[in-house]
N, C-alpha and C positions, 0 to 999 in steps of 0.2 A: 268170652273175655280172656281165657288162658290163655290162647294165640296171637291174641294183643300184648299179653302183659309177656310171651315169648319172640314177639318182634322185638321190644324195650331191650330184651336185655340179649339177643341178635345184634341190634344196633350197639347198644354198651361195647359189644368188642371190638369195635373200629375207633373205637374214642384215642385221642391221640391231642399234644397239645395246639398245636395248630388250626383242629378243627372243632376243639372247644374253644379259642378266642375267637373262632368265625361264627360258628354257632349262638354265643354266650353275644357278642356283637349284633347278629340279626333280631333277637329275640328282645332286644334294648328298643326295636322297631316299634314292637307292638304293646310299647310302656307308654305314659302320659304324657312323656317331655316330648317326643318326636312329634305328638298328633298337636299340640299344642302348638309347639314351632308354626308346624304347618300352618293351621286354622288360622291361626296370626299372620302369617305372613298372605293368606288367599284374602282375608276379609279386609286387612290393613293397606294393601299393596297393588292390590290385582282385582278384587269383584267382591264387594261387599255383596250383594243377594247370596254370592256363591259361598261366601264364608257361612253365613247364616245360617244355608241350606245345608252347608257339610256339619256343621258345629251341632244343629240340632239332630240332624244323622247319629250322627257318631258318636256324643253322649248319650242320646237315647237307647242305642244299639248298647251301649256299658250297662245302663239301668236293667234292660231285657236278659242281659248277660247274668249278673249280679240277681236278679229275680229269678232265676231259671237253675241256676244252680242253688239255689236255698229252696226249692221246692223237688229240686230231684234227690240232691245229698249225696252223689256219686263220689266215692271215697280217692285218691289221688291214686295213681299205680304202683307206685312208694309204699305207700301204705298197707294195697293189695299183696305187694310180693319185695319184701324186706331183701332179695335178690339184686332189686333192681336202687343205683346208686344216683342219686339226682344230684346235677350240678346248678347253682344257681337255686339252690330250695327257698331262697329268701323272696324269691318273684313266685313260689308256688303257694301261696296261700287260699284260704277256704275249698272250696269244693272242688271238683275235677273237670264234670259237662254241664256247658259246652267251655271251650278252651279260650281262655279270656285274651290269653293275646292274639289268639288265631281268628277269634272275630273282632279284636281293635283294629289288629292293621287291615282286615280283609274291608271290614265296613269304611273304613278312612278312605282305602284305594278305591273303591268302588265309587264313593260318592264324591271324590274327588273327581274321580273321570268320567262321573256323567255330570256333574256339575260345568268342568270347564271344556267335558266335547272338545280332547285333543287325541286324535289317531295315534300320536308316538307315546301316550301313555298306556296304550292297553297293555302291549309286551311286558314294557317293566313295571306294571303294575300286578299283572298274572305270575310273573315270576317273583315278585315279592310274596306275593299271598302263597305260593307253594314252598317258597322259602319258612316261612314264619311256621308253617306249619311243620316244616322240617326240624325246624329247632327244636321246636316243642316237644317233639320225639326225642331228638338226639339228646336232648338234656336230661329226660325220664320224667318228666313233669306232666303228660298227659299221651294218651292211649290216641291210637289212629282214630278212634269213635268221634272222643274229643275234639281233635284238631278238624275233622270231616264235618263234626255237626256246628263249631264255632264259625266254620267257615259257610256252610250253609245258611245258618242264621243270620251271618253276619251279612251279606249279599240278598237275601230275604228282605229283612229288613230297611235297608235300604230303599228298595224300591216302595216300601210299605213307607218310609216315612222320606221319601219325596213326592209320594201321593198327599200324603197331611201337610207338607209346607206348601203344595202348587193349588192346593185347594182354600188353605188361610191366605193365599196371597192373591187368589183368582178372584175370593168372594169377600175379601176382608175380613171375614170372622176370624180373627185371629185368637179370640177364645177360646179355638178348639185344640190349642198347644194344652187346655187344660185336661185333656183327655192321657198324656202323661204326666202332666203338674201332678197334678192332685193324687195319683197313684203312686208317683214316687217321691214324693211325702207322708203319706199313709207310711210306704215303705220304710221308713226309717224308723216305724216303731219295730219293728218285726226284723229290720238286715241290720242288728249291730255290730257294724265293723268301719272299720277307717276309710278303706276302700269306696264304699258306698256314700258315707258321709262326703266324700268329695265330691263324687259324681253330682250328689244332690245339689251338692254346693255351687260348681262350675254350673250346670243345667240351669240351678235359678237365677245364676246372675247373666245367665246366656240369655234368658228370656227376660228378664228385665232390660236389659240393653237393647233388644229385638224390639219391643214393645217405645221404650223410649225416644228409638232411632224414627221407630214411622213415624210420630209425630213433634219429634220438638229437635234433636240431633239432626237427623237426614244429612248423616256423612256420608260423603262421595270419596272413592279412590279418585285420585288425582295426583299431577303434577309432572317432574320429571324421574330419570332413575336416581337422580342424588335423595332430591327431596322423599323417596319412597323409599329409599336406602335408609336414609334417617331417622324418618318413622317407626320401622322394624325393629334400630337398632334400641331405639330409645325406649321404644315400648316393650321387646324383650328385660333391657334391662332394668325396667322399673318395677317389672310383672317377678322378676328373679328376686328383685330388692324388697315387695310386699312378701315373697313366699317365704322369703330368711327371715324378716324380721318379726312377721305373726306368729311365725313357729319358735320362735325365739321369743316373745314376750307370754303368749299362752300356751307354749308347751303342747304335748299330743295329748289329746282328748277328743273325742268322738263330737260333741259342740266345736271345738277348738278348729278342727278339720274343716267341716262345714261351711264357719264363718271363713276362713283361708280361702279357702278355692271360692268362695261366695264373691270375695273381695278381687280375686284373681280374674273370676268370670266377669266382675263388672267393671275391673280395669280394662281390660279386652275388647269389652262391647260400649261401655258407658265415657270412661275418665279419657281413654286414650283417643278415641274418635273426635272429644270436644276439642281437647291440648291439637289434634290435627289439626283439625278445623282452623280452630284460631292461628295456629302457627305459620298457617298456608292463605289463611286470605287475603285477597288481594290488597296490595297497600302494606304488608308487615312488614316488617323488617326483615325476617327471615325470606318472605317471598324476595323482595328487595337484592340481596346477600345473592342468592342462587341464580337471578337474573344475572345479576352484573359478573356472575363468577363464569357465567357462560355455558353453564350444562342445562341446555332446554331437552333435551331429545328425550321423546317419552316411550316409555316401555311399550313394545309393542303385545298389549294384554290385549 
C-alpha cells in the first residue's frame, strides 16, 4: 500500500491549474448525470432493448459497487497519508475499493458498446475508461488498486449481467431481475447513505418500467431526427424539473432520495415512453406538424 499511497503524492507534483480543470472535468464522466443523459438518450432515441440492457447493467454494476465497499471498508488514501491533498473531496465519499467512478464510466462504456456493436466506439470508449481512472489518481481520491479493481469489476460485471437480461428475455422469466431486487433492498437496511438510497431508487423504477413496457406500453423508438430530437429534449427536461422540485418539497432524507430517483426512474421508463407514444401516433397533431414541416429523414440507428 505505501507505494501506492507514494505514486498519489509523485503525481500531486505535476498538479497545475490547467490539468485539474481537465482532470476535475473527466471525473464529472463517471457521475450520475452523464450515464443518465446517456441511458435517455439510447432507450428514448435509438434502441429501447438496448437502453434496458445498459440501464440494468449499470445500475446494478453501482449496487455491486456500493455492496463491495461496505464489506471491504478500505479507508480513502486521504485518509491513509494526510500528505496526500484531494481535490474535488466532495465526489470522495464512503469507502475507497473498488473506485466508484472508475467502474460507472467503465461499466456504461462497456455495455454500451456491446449493446450497440459499433467498431468506432471501442477506441474512445478504452480511452475514456483509462482516462477516468486517471483522474481518480490525479485528484488523490483513490489508489491504482482502486481504480484497477473498479475497473475490473466493472467490465466483469457486465458481461455477468448481460447474461441475466439475454436469458429473462430468451426465456421470458423475467422474474429473475429478482435475484438483484430483492438483495438490493435487503441492502438498504444495512448501506445507510444517500448514495445508495438512489441507486435503489433509479433500479426500481427501472424495473417497474421494464416490466410495464412488456406488456401494456411496448414503446418503440421511432420517427424522424426532429421528432427524436424532441423527445430527448422534453424528457430531459421534465426528468431535471421532477429532480428540483422533489428535492425541494421533501428536502434530503435517505426516504426522500429514494422516492426522487424512484420518480425519476419511472419518468424514464414509465411516463415518458406513454407521452411518446401518444405524441407520435399516427393521426396526432404533432405527427401532423412534423409531416407537413418536411423533416422525414430518419436517424440512421
Amino acid at each position: 500500500m505505501e507505494y501506492m499511497l507514494a505514486m498519489l503524492r509523485w503525481i500531486q507534483t505535476m498538479r497545475n491549474p490547467l490539468l485539474d480543470h481537465f482532470f476535475i472535468g473527466v471525473t464529472i464522466l463517471g457521475e450520475e448525470y452523464f450515464a443518465i443523459a446517456v441511458i435517455c438518450l439510447i432507450l428514448w432515441c435509438v434502441n429501447k432493448k438496448a437502453g434496458y440492457r445498459i440501464g440494468f447493467a449499470y445500475i446494478s454494476s453501482w449496487i455491486l459497487n456500493f455492496s463491495l465497499k461496505e464489506i471491504i471498508h478500505l479507508p480513502r488514501p486521504f485518509e491513509l497519508d494526510k500528505r496526500i491533498i484531494p481535490l474535488r473531496p466532495e465526489t470522495a465519499t464512503g469507502y475507497s475499493f473498488p473506485s466508484g467512478h472508475t467502474q460507472s464510466l467503465t461499466s456504461l462504456v462497456t455495455a454500451v458498446m456491446l449493446a450497440l456493436k459499433k467498431k468506432w466506439m471501442y477506441l474512445p470508449g478504452i480511452l475514456l475508461i483509462f482516462l477516468i481512472a486517471g483522474s481518480r489518481l490525479y485528484l488523490g481520491v483513490h489508489t491504482l488498486l482502486d481504480v484497477t479493481g473498479g475497473a475490473l469489476l466493472g467490465i466483469s460485471w457486465i458481461f455477468a449481467a448481460n447474461i441475466i437480461f439475454d436469458y429473462a428475455e430468451s426465456t421470458g422469466r423475467k422474474a429473475v431481475f429478482l435475484i438483484i431486487t430483492v438483495p438490493m433492498l435487503v441492502g438498504m437496511v444495512f448501506i445507510l447513505t444517500n448514495e445508495y438510497y438512489k441507486i435503489a431508487g433509479t433500479f426500481t423504477g427501472l424495473m417497474l418500467g421494464y416490466f410495464l413496457d412488456s406488456f401494456y406500453i411496448k414503446y418503440q423508438v421511432q420517427g424522424n431526427i426532429r421528432q427524436r430530437f424532441v423527445n430527448y429534449i422534453l424528457g430531459i427536461a421534465v426528468l431535471l424539473l421532477i429532480k428540483t422540485l422533489v428535492k425541494k418539497v421533501l428536502g434530503d432524507s435517505l426516504p426522500a432520495d429514494f422516492l426522487r430517483y424512484f420518480l425519476i426512474g419511472t419518468w424514464i421508463t414509465v411516463l415518458a415512453p406513454m407521452l411518446f407514444n401518444k405524441m407520435w401516433r399516427k393521426g396526432s397533431k404533432y405527427t401532423q406538424r412534423s409531416e407537413q414541416s418536411g423533416h422525414t429523414k430518419t436517424p440512421p440507428f
